[in-house]
Phi, psi and omega in degrees: 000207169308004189241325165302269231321292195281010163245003130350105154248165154249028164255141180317157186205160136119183185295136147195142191252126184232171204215119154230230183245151184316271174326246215316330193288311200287347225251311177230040163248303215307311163334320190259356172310322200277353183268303165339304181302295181292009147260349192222096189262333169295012181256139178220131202259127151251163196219129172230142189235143195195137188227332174272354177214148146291141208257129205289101184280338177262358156291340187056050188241336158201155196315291175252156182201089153326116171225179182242026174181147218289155182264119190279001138324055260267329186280329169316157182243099226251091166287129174267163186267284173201173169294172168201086184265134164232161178252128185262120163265000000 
């Protein structure tokens, strides 16, 4: 009845795994997960960071994938995020 009802969530749960490159992943994404985590806490995240090869996304080895260029796999489904600039000293 109404007490099923009110343990419905409609917030996301489960595993996701996303995958980017070493540098963006260790040097900024990995830092900002845990503000991720305190908005979503059923979710749990993996992070695979991999720079010499793309990682086969239709292979399902991870959910999701940052990248710094566009994916030539045509059937993907492809968001843009933001511009992203950094400086080299």
């Amino acid at each position: 009845g109404l007490a099923c009802l009110n343990e419905m969530k409609d917030e996301p749960a489960g595993p996701l795994t996303l995958t980017t490159t070493t540098g963006f992943g260790s040097a900024w994404l990995s830092s900002r997960l845990h503000k991720f985590h305190d908005l979503h806490p059923e979710i749990e995240v993996t992070l695979l960071l991999i720079d010499n090869e793309e990682l086969d996304l239709r292979q399902r080895h991870a959910d999701c994938a940052i990248r710094f260029q566009h994916p030539e796999e045509p059937r993907l489904v492809r968001r843009f995020i933001d511009d992203f600039s950094y400086h080299i000293y």
